[in-house]
N, C-alpha and C positions, 0 to 999 in steps of 0.2 A: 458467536454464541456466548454467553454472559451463564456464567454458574451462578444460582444465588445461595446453593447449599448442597454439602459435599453428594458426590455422585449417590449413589443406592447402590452396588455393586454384587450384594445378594442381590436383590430384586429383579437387576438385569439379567444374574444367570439361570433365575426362576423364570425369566420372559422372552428370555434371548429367541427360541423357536417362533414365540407368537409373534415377535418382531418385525424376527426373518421372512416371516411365511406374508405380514399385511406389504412390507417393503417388496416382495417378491410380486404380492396382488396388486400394489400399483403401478409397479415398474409394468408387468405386461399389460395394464390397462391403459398405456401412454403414457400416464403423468410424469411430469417433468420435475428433476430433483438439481436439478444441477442451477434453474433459475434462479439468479438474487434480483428483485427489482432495482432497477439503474439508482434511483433515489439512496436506497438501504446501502449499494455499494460502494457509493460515493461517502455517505457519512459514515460506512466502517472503515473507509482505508483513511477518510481526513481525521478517525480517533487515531490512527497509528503513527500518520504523520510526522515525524521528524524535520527541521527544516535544515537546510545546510548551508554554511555560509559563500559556497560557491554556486547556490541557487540562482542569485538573480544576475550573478555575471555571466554565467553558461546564459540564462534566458535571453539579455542583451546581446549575446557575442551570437547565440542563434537567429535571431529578429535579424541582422544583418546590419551594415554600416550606415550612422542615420546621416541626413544632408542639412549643413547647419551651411549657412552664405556659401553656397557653391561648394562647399567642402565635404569632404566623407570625412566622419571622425571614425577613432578606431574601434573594433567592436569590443577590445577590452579597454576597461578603467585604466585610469593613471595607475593608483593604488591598489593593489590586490588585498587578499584577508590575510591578517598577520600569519606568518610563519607558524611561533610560538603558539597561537592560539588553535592552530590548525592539529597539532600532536595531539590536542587536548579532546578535539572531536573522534565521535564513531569513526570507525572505518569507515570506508567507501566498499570496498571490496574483502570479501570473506572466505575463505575455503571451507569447504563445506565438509 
């Protein structure tokens, strides 16, 4: 959901019941609220996207070992992503 101007937040405690009550009227009519079209969900998670620079080696080392003249090369690179450069990124993992 995209704000394009600050909330109304009188407005909503003056509508809050009428809301409640149409959200209440569709829920038990079936309608479905949880749906995002597959399309819409794919272009909201590729806006959030981050990419990582150990993306395409996990990718490779998952695809499996490829066969170059009778050989299995390994599923990791020679080179990994520098050290140094790797502090500098996000986390991977976060406590919550």
């Amino acid at each position: 959901m995209i704000c394009r101007r600050p909330v109304d937040v009188e407005w909503l405690r003056a509508n809050r019941d009428q809301l409640f009550a149409e959200a209440l009227h569709r829920l038990g009519e079936g309608e479905s609220w949880w749906d995002v079209p597959r399309d819409e969900q794919v272009r909201l998670a590729m806006e959030h996207h981050v990419s990582d620079p150990w993306e395409e080696i996990i990718e490779q080392a998952l695809a499996g070992p490829q066969i170059h003249n009778g050989r299995f090369d390994s599923p990791l690179p020679a080179t990994l992503p520098d050290p140094q450069a790797m502090t500098r990124d996000p986390p991977r993992v976060v406590l919550c």
